[in-house]
Structures are given as C-alpha cells and as structure tokens.
Backbone as XML, in Angstrom:
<?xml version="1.0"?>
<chain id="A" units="angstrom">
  <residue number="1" name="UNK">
    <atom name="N" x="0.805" y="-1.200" z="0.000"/>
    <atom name="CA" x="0.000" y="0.000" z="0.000"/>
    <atom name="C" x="0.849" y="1.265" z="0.000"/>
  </residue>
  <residue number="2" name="UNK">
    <atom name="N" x="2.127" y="1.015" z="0.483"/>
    <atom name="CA" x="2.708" y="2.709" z="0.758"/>
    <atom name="C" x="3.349" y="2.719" z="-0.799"/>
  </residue>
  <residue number="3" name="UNK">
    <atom name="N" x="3.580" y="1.922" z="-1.931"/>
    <atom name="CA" x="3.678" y="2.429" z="-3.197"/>
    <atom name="C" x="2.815" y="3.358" z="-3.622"/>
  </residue>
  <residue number="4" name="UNK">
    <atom name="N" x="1.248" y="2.666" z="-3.313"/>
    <atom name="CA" x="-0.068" y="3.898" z="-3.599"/>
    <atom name="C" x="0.109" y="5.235" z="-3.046"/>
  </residue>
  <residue number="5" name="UNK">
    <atom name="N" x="0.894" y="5.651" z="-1.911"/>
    <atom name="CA" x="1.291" y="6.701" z="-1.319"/>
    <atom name="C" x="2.047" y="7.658" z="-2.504"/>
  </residue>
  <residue number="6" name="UNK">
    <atom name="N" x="3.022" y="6.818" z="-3.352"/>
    <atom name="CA" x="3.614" y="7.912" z="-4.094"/>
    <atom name="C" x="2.678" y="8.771" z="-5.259"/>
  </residue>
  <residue number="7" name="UNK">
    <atom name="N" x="2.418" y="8.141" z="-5.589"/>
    <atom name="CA" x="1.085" y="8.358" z="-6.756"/>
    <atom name="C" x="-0.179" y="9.576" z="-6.127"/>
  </residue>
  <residue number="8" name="UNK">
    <atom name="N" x="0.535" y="10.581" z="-6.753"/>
    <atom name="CA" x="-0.717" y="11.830" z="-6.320"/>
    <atom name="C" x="-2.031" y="11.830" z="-6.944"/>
  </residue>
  <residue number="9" name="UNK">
    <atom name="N" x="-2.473" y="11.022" z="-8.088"/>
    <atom name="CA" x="-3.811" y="10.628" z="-7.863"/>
    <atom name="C" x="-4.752" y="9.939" z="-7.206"/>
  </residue>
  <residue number="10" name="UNK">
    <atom name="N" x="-4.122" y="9.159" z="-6.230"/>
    <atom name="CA" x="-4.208" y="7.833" z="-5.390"/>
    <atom name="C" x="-4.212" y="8.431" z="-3.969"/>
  </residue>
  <residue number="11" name="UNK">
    <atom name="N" x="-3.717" y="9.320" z="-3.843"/>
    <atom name="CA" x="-3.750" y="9.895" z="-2.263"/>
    <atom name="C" x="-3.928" y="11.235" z="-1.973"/>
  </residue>
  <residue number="12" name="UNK">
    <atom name="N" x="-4.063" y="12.015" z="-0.596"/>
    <atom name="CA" x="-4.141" y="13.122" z="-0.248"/>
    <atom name="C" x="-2.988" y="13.485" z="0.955"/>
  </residue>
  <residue number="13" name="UNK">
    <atom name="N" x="-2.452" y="14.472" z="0.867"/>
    <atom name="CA" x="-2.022" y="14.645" z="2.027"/>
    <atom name="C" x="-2.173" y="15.947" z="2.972"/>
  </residue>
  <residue number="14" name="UNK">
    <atom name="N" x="-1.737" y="15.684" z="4.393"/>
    <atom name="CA" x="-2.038" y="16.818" z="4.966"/>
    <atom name="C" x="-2.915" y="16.401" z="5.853"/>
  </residue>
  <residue number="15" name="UNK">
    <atom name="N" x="-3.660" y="17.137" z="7.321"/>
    <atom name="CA" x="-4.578" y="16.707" z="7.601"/>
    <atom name="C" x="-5.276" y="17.272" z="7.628"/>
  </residue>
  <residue number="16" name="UNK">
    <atom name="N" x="-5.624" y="18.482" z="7.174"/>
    <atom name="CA" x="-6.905" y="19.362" z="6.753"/>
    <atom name="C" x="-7.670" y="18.347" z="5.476"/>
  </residue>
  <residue number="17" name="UNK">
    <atom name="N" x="-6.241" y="18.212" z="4.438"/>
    <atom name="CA" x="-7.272" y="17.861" z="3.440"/>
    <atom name="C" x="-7.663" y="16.248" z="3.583"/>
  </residue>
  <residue number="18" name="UNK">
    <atom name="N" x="-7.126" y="15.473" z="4.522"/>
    <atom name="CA" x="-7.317" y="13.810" z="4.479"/>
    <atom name="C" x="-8.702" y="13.781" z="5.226"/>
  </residue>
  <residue number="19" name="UNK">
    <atom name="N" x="-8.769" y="15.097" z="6.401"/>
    <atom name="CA" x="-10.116" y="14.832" z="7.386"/>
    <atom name="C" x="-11.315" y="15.144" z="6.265"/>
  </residue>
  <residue number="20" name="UNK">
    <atom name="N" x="-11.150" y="16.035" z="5.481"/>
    <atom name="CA" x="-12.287" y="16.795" z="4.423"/>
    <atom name="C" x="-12.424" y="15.375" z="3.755"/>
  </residue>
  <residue number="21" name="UNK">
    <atom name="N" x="-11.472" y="14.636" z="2.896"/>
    <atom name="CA" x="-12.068" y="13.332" z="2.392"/>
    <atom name="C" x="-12.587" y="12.522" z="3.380"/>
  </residue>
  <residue number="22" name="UNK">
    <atom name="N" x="-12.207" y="12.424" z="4.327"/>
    <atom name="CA" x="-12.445" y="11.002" z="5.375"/>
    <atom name="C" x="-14.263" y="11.490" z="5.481"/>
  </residue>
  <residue number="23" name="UNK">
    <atom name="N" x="-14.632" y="12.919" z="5.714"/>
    <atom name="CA" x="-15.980" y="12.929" z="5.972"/>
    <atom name="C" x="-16.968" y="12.898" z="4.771"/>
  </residue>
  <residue number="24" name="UNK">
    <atom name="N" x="-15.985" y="13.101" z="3.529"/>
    <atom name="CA" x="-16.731" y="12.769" z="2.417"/>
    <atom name="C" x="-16.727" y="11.505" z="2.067"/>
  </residue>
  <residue number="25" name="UNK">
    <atom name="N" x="-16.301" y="10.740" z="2.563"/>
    <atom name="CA" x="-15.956" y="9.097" z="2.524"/>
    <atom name="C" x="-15.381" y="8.587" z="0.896"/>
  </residue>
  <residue number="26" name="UNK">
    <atom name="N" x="-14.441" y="9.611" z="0.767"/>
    <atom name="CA" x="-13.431" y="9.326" z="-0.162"/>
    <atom name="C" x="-11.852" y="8.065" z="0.228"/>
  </residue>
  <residue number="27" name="UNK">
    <atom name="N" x="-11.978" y="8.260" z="1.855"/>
    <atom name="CA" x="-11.061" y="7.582" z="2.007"/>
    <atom name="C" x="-10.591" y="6.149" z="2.502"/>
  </residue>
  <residue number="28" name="UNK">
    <atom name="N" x="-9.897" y="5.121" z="1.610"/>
    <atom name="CA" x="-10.165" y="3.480" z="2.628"/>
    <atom name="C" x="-8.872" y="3.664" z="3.651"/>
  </residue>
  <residue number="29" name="UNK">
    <atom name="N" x="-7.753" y="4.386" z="3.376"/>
    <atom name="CA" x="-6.504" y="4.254" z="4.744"/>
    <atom name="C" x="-6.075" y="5.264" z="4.616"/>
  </residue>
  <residue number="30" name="UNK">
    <atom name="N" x="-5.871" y="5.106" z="6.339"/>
    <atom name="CA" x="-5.216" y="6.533" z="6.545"/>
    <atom name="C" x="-3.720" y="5.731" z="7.422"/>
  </residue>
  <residue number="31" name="UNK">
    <atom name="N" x="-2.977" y="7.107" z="7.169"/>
    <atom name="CA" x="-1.273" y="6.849" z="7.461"/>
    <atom name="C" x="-1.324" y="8.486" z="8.021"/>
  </residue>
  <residue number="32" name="UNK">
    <atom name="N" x="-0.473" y="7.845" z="9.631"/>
    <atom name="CA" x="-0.160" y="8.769" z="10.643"/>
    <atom name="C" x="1.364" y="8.626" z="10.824"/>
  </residue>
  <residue number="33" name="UNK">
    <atom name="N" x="1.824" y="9.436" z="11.064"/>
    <atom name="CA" x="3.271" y="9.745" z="11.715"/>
    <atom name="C" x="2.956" y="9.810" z="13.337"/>
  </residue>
  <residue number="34" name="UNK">
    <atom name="N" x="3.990" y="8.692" z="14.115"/>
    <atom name="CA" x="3.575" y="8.934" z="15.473"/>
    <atom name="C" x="4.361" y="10.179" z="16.083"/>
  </residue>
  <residue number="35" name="UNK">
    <atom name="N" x="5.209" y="10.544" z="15.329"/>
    <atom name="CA" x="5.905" y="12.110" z="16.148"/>
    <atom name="C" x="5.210" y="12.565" z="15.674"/>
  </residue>
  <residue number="36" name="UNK">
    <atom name="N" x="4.017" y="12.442" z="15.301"/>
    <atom name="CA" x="3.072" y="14.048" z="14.818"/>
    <atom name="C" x="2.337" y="14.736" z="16.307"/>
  </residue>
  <residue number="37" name="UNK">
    <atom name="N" x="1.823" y="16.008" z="16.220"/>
    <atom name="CA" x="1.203" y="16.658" z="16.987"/>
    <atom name="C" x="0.178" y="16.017" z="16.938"/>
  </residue>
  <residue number="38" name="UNK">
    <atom name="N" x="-0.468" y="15.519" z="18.302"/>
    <atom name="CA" x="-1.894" y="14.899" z="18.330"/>
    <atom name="C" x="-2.892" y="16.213" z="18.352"/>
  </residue>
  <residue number="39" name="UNK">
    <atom name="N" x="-2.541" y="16.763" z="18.231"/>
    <atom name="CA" x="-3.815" y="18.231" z="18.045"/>
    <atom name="C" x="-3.795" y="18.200" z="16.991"/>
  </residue>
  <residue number="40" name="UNK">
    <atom name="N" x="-2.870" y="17.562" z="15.876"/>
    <atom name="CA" x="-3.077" y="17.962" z="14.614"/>
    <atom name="C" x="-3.846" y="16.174" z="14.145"/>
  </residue>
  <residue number="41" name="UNK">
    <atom name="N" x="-3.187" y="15.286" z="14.705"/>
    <atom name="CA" x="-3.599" y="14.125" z="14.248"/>
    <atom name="C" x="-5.255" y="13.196" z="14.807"/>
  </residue>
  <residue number="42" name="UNK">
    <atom name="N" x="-5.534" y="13.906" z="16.260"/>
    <atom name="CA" x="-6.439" y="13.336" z="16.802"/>
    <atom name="C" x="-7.666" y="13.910" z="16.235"/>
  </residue>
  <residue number="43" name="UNK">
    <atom name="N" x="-7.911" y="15.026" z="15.531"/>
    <atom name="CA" x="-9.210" y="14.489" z="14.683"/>
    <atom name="C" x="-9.393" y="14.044" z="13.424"/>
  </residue>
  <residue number="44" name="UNK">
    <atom name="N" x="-8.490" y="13.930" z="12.679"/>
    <atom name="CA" x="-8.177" y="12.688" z="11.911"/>
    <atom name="C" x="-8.799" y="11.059" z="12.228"/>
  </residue>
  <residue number="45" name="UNK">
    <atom name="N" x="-7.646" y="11.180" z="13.401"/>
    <atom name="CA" x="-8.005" y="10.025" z="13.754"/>
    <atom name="C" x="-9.435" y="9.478" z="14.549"/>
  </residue>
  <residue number="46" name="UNK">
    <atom name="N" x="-9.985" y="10.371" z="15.136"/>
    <atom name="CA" x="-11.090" y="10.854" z="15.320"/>
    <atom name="C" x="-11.975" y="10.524" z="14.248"/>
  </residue>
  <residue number="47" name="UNK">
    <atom name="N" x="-12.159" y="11.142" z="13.605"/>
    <atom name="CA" x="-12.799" y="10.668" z="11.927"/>
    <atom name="C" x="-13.297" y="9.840" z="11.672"/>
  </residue>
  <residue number="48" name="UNK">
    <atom name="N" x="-11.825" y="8.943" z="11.733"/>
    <atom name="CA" x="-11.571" y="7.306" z="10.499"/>
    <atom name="C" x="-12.153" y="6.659" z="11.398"/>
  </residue>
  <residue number="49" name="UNK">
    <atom name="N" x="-12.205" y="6.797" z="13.138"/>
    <atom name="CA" x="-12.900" y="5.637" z="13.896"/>
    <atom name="C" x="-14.258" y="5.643" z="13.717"/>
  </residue>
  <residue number="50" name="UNK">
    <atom name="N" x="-14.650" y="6.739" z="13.716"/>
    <atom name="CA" x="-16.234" y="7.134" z="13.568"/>
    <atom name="C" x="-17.113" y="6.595" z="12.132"/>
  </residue>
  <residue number="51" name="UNK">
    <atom name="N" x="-15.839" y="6.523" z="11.090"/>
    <atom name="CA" x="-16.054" y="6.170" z="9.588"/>
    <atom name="C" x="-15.999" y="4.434" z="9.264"/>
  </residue>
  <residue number="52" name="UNK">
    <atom name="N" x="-15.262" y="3.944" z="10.392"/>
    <atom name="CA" x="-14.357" y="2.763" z="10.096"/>
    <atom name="C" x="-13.002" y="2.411" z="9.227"/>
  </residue>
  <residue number="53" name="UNK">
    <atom name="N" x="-12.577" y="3.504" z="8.850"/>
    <atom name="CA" x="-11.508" y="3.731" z="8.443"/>
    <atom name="C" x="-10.327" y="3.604" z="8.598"/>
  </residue>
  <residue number="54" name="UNK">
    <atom name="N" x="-9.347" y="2.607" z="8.164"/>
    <atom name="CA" x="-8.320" y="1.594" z="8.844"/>
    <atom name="C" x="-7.062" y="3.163" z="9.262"/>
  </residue>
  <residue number="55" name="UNK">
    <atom name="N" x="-6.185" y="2.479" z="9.932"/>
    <atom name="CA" x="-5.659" y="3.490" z="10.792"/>
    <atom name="C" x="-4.205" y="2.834" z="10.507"/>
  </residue>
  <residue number="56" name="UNK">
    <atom name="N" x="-3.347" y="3.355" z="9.664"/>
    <atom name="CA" x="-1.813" y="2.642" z="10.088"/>
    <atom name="C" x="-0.875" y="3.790" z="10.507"/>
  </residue>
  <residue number="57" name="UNK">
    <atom name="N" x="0.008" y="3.236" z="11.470"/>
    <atom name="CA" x="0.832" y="4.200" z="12.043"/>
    <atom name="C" x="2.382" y="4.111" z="10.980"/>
  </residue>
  <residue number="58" name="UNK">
    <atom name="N" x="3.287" y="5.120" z="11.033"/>
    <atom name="CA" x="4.472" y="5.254" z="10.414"/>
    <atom name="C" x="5.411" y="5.904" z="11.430"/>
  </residue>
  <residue number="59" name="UNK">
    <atom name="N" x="6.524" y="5.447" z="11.645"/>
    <atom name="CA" x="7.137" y="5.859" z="12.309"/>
    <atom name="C" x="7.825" y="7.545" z="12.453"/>
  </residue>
  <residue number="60" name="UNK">
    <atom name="N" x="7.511" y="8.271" z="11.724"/>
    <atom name="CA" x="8.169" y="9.691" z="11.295"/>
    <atom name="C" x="7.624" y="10.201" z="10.923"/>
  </residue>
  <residue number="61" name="UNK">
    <atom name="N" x="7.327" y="11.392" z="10.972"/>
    <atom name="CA" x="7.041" y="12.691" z="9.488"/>
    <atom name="C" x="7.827" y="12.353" z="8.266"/>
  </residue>
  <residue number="62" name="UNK">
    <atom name="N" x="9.090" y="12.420" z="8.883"/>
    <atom name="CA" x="9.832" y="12.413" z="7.529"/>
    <atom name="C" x="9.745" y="11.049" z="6.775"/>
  </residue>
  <residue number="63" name="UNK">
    <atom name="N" x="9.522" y="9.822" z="7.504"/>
    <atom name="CA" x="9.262" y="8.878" z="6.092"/>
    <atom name="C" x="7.986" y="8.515" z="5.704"/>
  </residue>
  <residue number="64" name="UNK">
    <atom name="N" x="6.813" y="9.508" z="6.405"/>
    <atom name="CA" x="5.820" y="9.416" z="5.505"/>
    <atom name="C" x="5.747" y="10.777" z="4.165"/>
  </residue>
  <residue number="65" name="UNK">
    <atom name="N" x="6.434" y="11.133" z="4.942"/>
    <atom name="CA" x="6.661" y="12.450" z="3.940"/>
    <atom name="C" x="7.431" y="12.013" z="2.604"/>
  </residue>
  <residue number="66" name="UNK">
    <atom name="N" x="8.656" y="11.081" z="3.074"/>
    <atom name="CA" x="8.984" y="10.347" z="2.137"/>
    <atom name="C" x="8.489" y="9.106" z="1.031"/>
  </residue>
  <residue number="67" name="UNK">
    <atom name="N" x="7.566" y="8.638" z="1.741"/>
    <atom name="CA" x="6.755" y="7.480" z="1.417"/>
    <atom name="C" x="5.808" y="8.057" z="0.699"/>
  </residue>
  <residue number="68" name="UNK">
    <atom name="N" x="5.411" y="9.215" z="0.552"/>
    <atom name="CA" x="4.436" y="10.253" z="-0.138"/>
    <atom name="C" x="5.279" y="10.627" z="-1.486"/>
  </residue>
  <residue number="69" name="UNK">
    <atom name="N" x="6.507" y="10.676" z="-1.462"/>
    <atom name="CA" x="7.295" y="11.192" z="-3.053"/>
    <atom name="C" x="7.608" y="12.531" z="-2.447"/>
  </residue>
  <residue number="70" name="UNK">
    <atom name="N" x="7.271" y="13.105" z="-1.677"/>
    <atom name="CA" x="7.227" y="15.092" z="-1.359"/>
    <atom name="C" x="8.387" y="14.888" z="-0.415"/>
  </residue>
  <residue number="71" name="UNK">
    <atom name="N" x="8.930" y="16.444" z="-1.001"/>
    <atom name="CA" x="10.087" y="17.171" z="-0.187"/>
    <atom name="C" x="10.102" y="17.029" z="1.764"/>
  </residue>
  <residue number="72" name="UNK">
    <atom name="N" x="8.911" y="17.039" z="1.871"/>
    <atom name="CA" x="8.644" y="17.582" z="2.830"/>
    <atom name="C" x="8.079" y="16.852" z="4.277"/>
  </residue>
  <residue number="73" name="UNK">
    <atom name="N" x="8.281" y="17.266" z="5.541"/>
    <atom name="CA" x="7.276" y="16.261" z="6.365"/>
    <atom name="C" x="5.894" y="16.163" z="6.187"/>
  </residue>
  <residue number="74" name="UNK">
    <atom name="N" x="5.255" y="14.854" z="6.894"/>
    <atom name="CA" x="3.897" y="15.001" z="6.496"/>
    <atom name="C" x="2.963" y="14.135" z="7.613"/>
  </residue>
  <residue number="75" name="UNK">
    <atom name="N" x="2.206" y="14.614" z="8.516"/>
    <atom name="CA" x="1.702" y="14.186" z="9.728"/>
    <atom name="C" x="0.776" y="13.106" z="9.295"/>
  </residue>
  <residue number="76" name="UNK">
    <atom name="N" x="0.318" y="13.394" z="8.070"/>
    <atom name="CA" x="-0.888" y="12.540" z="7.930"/>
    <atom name="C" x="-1.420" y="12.538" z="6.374"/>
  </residue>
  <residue number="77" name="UNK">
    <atom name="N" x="-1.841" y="11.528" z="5.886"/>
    <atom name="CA" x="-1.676" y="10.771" z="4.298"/>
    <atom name="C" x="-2.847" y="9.846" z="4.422"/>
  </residue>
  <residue number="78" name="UNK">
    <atom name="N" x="-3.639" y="10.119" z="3.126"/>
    <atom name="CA" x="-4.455" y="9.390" z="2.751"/>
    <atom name="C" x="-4.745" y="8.448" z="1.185"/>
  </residue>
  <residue number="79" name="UNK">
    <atom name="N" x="-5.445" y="6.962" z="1.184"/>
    <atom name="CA" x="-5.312" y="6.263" z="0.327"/>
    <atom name="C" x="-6.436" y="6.751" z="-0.549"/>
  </residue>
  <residue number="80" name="UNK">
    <atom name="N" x="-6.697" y="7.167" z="-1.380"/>
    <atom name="CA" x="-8.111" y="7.361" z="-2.143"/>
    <atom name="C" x="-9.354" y="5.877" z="-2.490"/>
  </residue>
  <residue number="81" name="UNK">
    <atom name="N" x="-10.356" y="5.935" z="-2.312"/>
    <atom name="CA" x="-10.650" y="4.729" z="-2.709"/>
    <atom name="C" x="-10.781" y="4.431" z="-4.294"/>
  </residue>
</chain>
C-alpha cells in the first residue's frame, strides 16, 4: 500500500485535506506519523474511527513524507478509494 502513497492521484495529504475526504468518505486508509502533533492528528483520527476507516501508524514525518514522493514532512496521508 505505501507504493499507492507515491502516486498523487491515489492519495491526499495533509490533515486538513485527508479529514475533508475522510468525511466525504473518499477515504479506505489513513497513514499517521507517530511524532506528529496529536492536536493535529487526533481528529483525523477521530474521523476514520467514527467512519471505520483503517488506521496505520508510520514511524516519522519524515518517512511518511517520504513514502508520499514530497520534499517535505507530512503528519498525515491518505489512500483514495
């Protein structure tokens, strides 16, 4: 599944924009960084429980950020269905 991560038609990132799909029920997995800010990640995660929405953890920002193809860190990543 984290190949589908590189592919920017296949995913979202961020967690503004992963929570906006998760309530439009665009999304089947979500990918968290556990050094992320839980103010930023707990309604996310919040969300996906409420949705049923599988929940995998990643160890870093930076290798989901990496696992995403982007420069950059990334708290939170979504699979498109």
């Amino acid at each position: 599944m984290q190949q589908a991560l590189k592919e920017p038609a296949r995913r979202v990132v961020g967690a503004r924009q992963v929570l906006r799909a998760v309530s439009e029920g665009k999304i089947r997995e979500v990918y968290i960084a556990r050094d992320a800010d839980p103010f930023v990640t707990r309604p996310v995660m919040d969300a996906c429980e409420t949705v049923g929405v599988r929940i995998m953890e990643m160890d870093t920002m930076a290798l989901l950020g990496a696992a995403c193809g982007i420069e950059v860190k990334a708290s939170v990543a979504g699979l498109l269905k």
